[in-house]
N, C-alpha and C positions, 0 to 999 in steps of 0.2 A: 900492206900493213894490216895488222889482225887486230882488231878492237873487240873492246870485253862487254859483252850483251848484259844491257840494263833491262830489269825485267822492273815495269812498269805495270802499280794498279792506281788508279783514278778514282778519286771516293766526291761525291755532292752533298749537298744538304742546300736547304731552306736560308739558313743563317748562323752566325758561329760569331763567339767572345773569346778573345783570348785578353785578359787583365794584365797587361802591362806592370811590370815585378813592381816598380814606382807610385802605382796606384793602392791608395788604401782604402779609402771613404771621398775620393776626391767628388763634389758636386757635379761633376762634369767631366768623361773622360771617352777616349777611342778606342776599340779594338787594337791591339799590336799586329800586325799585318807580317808577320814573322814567327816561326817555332823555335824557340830556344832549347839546349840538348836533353834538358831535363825535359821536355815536354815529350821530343824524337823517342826519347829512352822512357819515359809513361805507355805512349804509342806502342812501343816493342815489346814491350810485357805484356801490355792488356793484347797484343794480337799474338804472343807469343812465337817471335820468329829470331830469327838468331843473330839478324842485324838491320835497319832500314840505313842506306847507303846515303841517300843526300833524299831530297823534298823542294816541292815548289807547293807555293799559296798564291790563291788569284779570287778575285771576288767580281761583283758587280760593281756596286757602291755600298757605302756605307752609309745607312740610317739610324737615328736620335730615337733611341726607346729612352718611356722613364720606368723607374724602377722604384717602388718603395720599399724601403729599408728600416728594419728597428735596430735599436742600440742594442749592448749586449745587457747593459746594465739598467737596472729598474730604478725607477723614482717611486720615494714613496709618498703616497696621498694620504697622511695621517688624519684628516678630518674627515674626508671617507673611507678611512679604515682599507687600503687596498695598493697595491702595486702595478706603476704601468710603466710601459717602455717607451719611450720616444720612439717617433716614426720620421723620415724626412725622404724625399722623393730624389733619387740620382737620376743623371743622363748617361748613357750609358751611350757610343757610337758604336753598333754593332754592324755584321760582315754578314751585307745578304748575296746569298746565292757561293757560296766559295767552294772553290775547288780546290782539292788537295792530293796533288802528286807525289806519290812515295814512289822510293827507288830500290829494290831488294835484286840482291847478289843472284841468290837461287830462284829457280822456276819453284818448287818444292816453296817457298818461303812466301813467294806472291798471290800461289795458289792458294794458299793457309790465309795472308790475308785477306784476298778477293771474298773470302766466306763469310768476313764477321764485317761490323760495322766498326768504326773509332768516334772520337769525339775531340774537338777542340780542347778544351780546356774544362767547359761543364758538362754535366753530365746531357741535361737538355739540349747540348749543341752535335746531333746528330749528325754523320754523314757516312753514305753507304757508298757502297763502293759499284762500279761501273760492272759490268758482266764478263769484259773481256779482259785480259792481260796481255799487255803489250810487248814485245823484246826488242828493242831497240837501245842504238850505242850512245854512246854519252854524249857525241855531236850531235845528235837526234833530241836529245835530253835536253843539252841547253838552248835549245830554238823554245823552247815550252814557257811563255809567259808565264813571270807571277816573281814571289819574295822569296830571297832562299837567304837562313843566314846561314854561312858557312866557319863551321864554327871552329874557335880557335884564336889565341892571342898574336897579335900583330901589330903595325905600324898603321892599320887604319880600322883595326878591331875597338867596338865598344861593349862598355859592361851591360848585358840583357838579365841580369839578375845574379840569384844563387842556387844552386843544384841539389837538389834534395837527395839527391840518389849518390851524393860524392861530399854527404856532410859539409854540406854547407858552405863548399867552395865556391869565388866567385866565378862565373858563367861569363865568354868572350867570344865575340863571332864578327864576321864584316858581311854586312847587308849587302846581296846582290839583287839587283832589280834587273831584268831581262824583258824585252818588249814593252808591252802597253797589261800592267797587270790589274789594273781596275778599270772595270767598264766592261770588259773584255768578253762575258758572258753576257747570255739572255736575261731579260728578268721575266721570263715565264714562268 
């Protein structure tokens, strides 16, 4: 039986946010521990390749930064003559140490992304990619701890948002968890 080579690159970073579609200003909120398709298809563009096939996420733990934040909208101080903005402090549970598995069809494709870095979700959420590219089959693939949503409407699919890239359609996927995907790294 002839199985079809997943060409595997590996990217790190420090720490990574991904904003939960659900979250606005909430006082208090977690990393989403999951890529939704609009995020896969950001990834594909900004590395410019012609498809990322599936994806794993794996972290250490998640640590409580706080964050200050201003409104958009100004208050005005008419008795000191001046405009200011309100400031108030979020919590933010962000993802230290995560790994990020992508899956690309072609050698050609993985090598293109091996070059450049990606980013979770902000810009500040860096992660470079590992030196080597792996090819290995999809049985190989799913031993690989971490969160995978697999995305698509079903009978145990939930809504992860709306897609920016398909006008504003809702977004469905079912959460796979595969081994022990937090903890799983160093934290050196």
């Amino acid at each position: 039986m002839d199985q079809t080579l997943y060409y595997v690159v590996r990217y790190t970073g420090p720490f990574g946010y991904i904003k939960p579609w659900t979250a606005v200003r909430d006082e208090k909120t977690f990393s989403q521990q999951f890529l939704t398709p609009s995020i896969i298809e950001g990834i594909r563009q900004k590395l410019g390749v012609s498809a990322i096939l599936r994806h794993r996420l794996s972290y250490a733990k998640i640590d409580q930064q706080q964050e200050r934040t201003q409104s958009r909208a100004f208050a005005l101080e008419t008795k000191r003559k001046r405009a200011t903005r309100e400031q108030s402090i979020l919590v933010r549970g962000v993802l230290l140490y995560p790994v990020l598995t992508l899956v690309f069809t072609t050698s050609m494709d993985a090598r293109q992304a091996a070059e450049q870095h990606v980013c979770l979700c902000r810009n500040e959420d860096i992660l470079l990619p590992d030196e080597s590219i792996q090819a290995i089959s999809e049985d190989e693939f799913d031993q690989i701890p971490g969160f995978e949503l697999q995305f698509g409407d079903g009978p145990t699919a939930i809504m992860v948002g709306y897609d920016r890239f398909q006008n504003n359609q809702p977004m469905y996927g079912t959460l796979r968890i595969v081994g022990t995907p937090v903890g799983a790294q160093s934290l050196e």
